[in-house]
C-alpha positions in Angstrom: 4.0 68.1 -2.0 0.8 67.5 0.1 0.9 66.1 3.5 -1.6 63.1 3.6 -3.4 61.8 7.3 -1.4 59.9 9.2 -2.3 56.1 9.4 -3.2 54.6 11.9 -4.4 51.5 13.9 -2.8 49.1 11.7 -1.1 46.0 13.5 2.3 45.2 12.5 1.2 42.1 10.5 -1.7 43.7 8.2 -1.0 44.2 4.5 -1.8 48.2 4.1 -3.9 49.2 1.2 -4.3 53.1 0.2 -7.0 53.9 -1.7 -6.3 56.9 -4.2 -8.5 56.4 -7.2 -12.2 57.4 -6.2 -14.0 57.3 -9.8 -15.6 53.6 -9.2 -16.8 52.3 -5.7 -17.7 49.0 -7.6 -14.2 48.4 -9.1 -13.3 49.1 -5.3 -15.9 46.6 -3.5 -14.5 44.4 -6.3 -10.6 45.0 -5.4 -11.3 44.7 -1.7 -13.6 41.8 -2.0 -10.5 40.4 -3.6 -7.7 41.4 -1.1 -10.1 39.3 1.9 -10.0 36.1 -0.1 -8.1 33.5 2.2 -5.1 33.1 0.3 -1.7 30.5 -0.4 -1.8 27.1 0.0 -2.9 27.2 3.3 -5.5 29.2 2.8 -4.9 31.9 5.3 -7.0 34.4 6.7 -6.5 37.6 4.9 -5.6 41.1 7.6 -6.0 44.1 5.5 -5.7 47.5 6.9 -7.2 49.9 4.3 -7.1 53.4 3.8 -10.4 54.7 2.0 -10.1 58.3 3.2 -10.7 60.6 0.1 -8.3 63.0 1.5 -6.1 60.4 -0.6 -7.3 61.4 -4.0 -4.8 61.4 -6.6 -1.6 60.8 -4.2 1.4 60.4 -6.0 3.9 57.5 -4.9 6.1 60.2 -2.9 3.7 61.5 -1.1 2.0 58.5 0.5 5.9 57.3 1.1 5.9 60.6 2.8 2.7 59.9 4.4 3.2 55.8 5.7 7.6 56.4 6.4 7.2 56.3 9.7 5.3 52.4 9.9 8.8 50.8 10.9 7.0 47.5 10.7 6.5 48.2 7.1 8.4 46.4 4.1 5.7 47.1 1.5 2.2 49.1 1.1 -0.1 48.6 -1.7 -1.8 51.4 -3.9 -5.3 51.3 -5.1 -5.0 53.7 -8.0 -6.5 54.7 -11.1 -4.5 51.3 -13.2 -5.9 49.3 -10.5 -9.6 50.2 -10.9 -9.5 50.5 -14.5 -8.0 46.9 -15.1 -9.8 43.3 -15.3 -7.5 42.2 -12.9 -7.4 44.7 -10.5 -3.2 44.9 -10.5 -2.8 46.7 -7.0 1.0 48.9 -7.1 3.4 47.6 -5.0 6.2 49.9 -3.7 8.8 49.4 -1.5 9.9 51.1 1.7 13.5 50.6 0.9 15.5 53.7 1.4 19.1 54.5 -0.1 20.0 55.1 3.7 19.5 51.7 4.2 21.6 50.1 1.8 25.2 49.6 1.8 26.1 51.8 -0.5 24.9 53.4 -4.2 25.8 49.5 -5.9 23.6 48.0 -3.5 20.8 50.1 -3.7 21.2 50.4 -7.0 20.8 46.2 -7.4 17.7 45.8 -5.0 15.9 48.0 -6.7 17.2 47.5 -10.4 13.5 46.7 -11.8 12.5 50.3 -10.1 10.6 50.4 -6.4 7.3 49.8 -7.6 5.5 47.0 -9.3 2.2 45.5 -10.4 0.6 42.3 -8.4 -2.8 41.0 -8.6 -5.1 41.5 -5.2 -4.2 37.4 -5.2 -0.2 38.0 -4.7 -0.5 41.1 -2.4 -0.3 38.5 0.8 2.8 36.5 -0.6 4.2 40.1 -1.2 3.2 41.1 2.2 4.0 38.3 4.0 7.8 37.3 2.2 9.4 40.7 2.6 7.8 40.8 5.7 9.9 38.1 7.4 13.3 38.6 5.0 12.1 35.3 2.9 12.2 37.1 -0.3 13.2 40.0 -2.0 11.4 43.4 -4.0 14.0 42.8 -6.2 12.1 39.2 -6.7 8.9 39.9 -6.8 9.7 43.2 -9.0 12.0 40.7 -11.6 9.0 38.9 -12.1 6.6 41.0 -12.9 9.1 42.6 -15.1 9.4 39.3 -16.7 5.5 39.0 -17.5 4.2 40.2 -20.8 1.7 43.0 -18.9 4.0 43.7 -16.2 2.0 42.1 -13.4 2.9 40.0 -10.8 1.0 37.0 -10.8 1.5 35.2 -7.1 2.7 31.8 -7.3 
């Protein structure tokens, strides 16, 4: 496994957003373009901290867990990948930063991450993600049920 640059400079409260698919800067403009759209009811101000470093390329999930681990602030981090910039609707990966270590026990783990510690969200539910695990609000294991429960596997925001 590669070791990736560490990241920096991102405040506790910014969604992170790694870049790893580098075939289409225009699908990219698109997804960021996307990600800085004011968002929920409210209409708050996107913060996006994104990593567009092509030392990135092709980074599995494991290695940029490897790479962001240390973020303790972190619930969450998106991935820009090939899927995303390939699809119409841009479906960013979501994985979580839950670790077994931090569970209980095996059962426990085992139930918050029973739909798998990854999932699809459109750039449009990336802050809900962001923002609900981010103050204990919600669950992976929620967001990750329901875009198990849609027909492409995407998590649509609300």
């Amino acid at each position: 496994m590669r070791a990736l640059p560490a990241v920096t400079g991102r405040d506790e409260f910014d969604v992170l957003v790694v870049r790893t698919d580098y075939d289409d800067d225009q699908a990219w403009q698109d997804v960021t373009a996307a990600l800085m759209e004011p968002w929920g009811d409210r209409q708050h101000e996107a913060h996006v901290h994104f990593i567009d470093d092509p030392a990135w390329a092709g980074a599995t999930v494991e290695e940029a867990l490897n790479a962001v681990c240390t973020d303790e602030d972190l619930a969450v981090f998106f991935l820009a990948d090939r899927t995303t910039m390939q699809a119409e609707s841009h479906a960013l990966l979501a994985v979580t930063m839950l670790a077994r270590e931090e569970c209980v026990d095996d059962e426990d783990y085992e139930q918050l991450t029973q739909f798998g510690r990854e999932f699809r969200t459109v750039p449009a539910g990336v802050h809900d993600v962001h923002a609900n695990l981010s103050i204990g609000n919600l669950g992976f294991e929620e967001y990750a049920a329901w875009a198990h429960d849609d027909p492409e596997g995407v998590y649509r925001s609300f």
